[in-house]
C-alpha positions as a Python dict, from the first residue, in 0.01 Angstrom:
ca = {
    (1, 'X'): (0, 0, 0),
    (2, 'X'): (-232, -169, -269),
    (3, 'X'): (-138, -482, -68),
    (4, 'X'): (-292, -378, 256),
    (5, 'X'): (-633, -269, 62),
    (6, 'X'): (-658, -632, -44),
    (7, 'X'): (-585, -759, 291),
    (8, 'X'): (-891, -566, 403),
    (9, 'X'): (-1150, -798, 179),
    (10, 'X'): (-1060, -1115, 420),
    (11, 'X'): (-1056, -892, 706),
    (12, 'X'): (-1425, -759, 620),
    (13, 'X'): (-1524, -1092, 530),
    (14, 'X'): (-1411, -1210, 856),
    (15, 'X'): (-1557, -957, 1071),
    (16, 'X'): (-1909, -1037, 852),
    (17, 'X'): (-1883, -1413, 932),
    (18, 'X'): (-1856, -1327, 1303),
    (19, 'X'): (-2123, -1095, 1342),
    (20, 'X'): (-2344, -1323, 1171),
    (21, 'X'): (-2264, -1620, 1343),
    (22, 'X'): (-2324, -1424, 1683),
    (23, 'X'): (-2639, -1344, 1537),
    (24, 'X'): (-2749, -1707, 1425),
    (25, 'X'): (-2688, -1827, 1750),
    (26, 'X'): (-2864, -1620, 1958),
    (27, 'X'): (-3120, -1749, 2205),
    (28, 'X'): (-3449, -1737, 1999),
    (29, 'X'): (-3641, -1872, 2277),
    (30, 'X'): (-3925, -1650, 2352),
    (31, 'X'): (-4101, -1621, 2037),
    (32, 'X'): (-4111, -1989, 1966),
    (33, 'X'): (-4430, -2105, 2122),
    (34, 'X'): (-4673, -2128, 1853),
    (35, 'X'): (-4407, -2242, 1597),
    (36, 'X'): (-4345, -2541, 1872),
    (37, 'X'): (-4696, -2657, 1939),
    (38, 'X'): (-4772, -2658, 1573),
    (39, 'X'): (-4502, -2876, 1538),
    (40, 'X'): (-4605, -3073, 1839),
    (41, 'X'): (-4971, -3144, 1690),
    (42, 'X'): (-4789, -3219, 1335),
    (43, 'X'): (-4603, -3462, 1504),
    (44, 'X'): (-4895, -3627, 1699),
    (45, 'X'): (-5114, -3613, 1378),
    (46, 'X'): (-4831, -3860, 1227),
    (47, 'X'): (-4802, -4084, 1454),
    (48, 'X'): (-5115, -4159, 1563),
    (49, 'X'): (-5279, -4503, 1431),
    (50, 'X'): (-5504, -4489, 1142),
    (51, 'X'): (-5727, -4826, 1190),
    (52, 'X'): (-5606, -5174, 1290),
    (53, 'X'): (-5377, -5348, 1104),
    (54, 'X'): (-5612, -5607, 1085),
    (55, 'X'): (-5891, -5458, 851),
    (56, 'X'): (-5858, -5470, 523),
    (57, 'X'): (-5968, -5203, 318),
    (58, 'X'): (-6256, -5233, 87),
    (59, 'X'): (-6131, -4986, -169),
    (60, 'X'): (-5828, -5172, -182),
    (61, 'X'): (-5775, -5511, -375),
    (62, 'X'): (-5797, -5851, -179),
    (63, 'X'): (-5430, -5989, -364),
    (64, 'X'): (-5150, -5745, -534),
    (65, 'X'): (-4947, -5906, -763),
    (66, 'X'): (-4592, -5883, -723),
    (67, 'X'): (-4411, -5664, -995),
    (68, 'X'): (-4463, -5825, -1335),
    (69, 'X'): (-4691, -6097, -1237),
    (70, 'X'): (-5016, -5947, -1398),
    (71, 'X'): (-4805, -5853, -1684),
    (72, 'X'): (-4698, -6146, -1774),
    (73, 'X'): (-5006, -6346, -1700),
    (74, 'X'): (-5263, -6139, -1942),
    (75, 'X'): (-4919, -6119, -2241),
    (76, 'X'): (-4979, -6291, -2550),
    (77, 'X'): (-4750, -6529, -2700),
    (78, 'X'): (-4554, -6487, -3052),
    (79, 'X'): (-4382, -6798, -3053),
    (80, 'X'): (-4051, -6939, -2870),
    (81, 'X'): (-3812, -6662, -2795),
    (82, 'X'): (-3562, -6577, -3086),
    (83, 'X'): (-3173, -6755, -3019),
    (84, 'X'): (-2910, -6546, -2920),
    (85, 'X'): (-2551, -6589, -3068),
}
């Protein structure tokens, strides 16, 4: 008998798992219209253009150094490099 109680958690768990995957995929459709235009607009306000290509901007610098190149242009020197055995 203490068998059968046990077989009743997976049987629960089961009958859980079903009703909550009928109610997950339910049609949701006719409360969705604001939700779906805001994300229309949010999508629009990404892709639009934000200036030509073209135009530089002023707050930006004319040339950006690739990685380490102003680094190692303004280091000082110590010497030759130490050898390496």
């Amino acid at each position: 008998m203490a068998a059968l109680a046990w077989l009743l958690i997976p049987l629960m768990a089961a009958i859980g798992a079903a009703l909550w995957g009928s109610w997950a995929a339910r049609n949701p459709g006719r409360n969705d219209g604001p939700e779906l235009a805001g994300y229309a607009r949010f999508r629009a306000a990404m892709a639009k253009s934000h200036g030509d290509a073209d135009e530089a901007d002023p707050a930006l610098p004319g040339h950006v150094p690739a990685t380490g190149e102003q680094e190692q242009a303004h280091q000082t020197s110590d010497g030759p490099a130490p050898a390496v055995r």
